[in-house]
N, C-alpha and C positions, 0 to 999 in steps of 0.2 A: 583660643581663637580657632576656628573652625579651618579645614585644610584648603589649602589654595588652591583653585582648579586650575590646572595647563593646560595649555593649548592639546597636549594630546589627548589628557581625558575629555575634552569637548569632541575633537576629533573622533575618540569611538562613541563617544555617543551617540553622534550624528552618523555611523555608518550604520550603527546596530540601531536605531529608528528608522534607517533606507534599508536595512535586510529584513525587518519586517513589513513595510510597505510594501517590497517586494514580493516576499513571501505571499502574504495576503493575497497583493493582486493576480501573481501565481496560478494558487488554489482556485481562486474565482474565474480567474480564463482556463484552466483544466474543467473545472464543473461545468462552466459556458458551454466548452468544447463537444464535451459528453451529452448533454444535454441534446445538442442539434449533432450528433451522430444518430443519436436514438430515434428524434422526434422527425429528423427528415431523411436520412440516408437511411434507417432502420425501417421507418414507414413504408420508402419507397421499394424497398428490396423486398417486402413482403409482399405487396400488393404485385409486384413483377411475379414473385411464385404462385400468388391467386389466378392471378392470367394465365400464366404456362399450362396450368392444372385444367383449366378450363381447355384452353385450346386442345390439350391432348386428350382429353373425352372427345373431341368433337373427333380424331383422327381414326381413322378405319384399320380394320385388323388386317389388311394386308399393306399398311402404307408404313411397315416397318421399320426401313429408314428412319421416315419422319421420328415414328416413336422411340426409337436409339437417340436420335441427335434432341429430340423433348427429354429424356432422359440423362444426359449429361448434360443439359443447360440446368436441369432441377438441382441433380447433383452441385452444380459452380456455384448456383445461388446459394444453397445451403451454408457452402463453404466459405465466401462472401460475409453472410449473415451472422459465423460464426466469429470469421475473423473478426468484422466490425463490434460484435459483441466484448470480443475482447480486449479491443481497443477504448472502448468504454471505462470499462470494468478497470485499466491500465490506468487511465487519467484520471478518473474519477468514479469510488466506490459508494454508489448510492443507496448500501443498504447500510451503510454506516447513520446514512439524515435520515433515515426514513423507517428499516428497522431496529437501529440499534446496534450499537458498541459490542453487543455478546454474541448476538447472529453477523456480524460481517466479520469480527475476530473470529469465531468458530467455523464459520464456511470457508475465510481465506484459508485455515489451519488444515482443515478437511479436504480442498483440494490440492492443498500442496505436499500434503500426505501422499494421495494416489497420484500425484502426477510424477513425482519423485522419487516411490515404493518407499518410504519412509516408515520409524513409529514417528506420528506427531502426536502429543498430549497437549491439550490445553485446559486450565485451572481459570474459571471467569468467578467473579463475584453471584450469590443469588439475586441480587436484584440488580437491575442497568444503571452504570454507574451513572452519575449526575455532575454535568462536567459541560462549561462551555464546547461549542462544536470547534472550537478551534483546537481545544483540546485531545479534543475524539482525533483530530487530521494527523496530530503529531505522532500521536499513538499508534496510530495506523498504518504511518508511514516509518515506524521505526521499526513495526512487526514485520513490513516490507522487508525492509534490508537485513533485519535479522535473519529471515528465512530465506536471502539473498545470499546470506553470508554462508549458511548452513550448505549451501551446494556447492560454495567453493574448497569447502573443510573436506580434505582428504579423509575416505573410510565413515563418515557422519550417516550414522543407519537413525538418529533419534535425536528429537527435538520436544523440549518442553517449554509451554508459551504457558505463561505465568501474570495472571491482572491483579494486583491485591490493591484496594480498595476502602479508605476510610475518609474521615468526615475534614481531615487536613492535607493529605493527598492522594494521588491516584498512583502505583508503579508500574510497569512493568518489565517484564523479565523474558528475555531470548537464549533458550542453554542448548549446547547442542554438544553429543559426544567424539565430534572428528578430532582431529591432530592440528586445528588450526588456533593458532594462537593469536591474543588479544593486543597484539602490535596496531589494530588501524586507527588507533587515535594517538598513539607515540608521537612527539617530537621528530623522531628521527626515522618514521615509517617513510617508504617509497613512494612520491606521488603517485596516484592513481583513481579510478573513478569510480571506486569502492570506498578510498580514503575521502576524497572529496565529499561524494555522499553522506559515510562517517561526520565530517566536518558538517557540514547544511546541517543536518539534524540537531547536532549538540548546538549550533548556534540557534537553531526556531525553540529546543528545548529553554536553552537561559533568557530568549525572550519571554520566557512565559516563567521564567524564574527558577526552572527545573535546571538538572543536572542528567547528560546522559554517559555514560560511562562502558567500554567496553574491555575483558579482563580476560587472562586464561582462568580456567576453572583446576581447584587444586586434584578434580579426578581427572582431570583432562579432558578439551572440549574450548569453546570461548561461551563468553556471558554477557550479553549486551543486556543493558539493564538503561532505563529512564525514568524519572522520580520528576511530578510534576505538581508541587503544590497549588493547592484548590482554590480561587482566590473568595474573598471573604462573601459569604453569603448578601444579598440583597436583602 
């Protein structure tokens, strides 16, 4: 006879069907979000600098002042327009839909190299991998926190982002050389909003059937790693 379901295995069913709806809806109000930062606060803040630009041609070489105070509003807008880029870029990674899994892996890897004086290495497949886009989110979002995690690792001068890639699944791998150890998914780790984080991820991983897992490395270091089987071709 086949095993009795109880009331609680129904119970996680139903919560891990609403952390995926969640999730989902999530990502798609993050994208939304991004979307109309770009297309109407991004818009406007640029055509605000086409106008300044104009009006200070028109301003005379002794009207000094004026061109000082045109000159730190160019400057604010800049900074504005950066910020807001970055806030973008925070919610929602659009070159992940549009260019590709290997250029938005390697560009986040590359700026968080120089933003951090880092080695970063990353190892991508030759060809982009081929993988539902919800896929690509999880992946994306784990290389996040991996390289999250890498700056909280006392001493961590080097980090290697690792995609390996076949026809059953996709993994990847976060390694990094600090002294921090692979306690944030334990039992017994201290809550916190690194650990939580930790958590969300392994659980959007096992909705997709995967497994993510984080470990000390036996040269020392931690190793987030995620393994997320490819579902059956169409």
């Amino acid at each position: 006879m086949p095993d009795k379901i109880t009331p609680g295995d129904e119970r996680a069913a139903e919560l891990s069907d609403l952390l995926g709806h969640v999730v989902t809806n999530w990502d798609n109000d993050r994208r939304a979000l991004a979307r109309q930062l770009h297309d109407s606060l991004g818009s406007s803040l640029t055509a605000l600098t086409m106008h300044l630009g104009l009006l200070t041609a028109k301003l005379q070489p002794d009207q000094q002042p004026l061109r000082d105070r045109a000159a730190q509003m160019k400057n604010l807008l800049h900074t504005i327009i950066e910020n807001n880029r970055q806030m973008q870029h925070k919610l929602w990674n659009d070159k992940l839909e549009f260019l590709g899994m290997k250029v938005a892996f390697a560009e986040l890897v590359t700026q968080f190299a120089q933003q951090y004086a880092l080695v970063a290495r990353c190892s991508l497949p030759e060809e982009e991998p081929v993988c539902p886009r919800e896929y690509g989110v999880v992946l994306l979002r784990v290389l996040e926190q991996g390289l999250s995690n890498v700056t909280a690792h006392s001493g961590a001068t080097e980090v290697d982002v690792i995609v390996d890639d076949n026809e059953d699944e996709i993994m990847l791998t976060v390694r990094d050389n600090g002294k921090g150890g692979g306690r944030g998914l334990a039992p017994d780790a201290p809550a916190g909003t690194g650990q939580y984080g930790l958590r969300l991820l392994r659980e959007r991983a096992r909705l997709l059937g995967g497994v993510l897992t984080l470990a000390t490395h036996p040269e020392g270091g931690a190793v987030l790693t995620v393994v997320l089987p490819k579902p059956p071709a169409a």
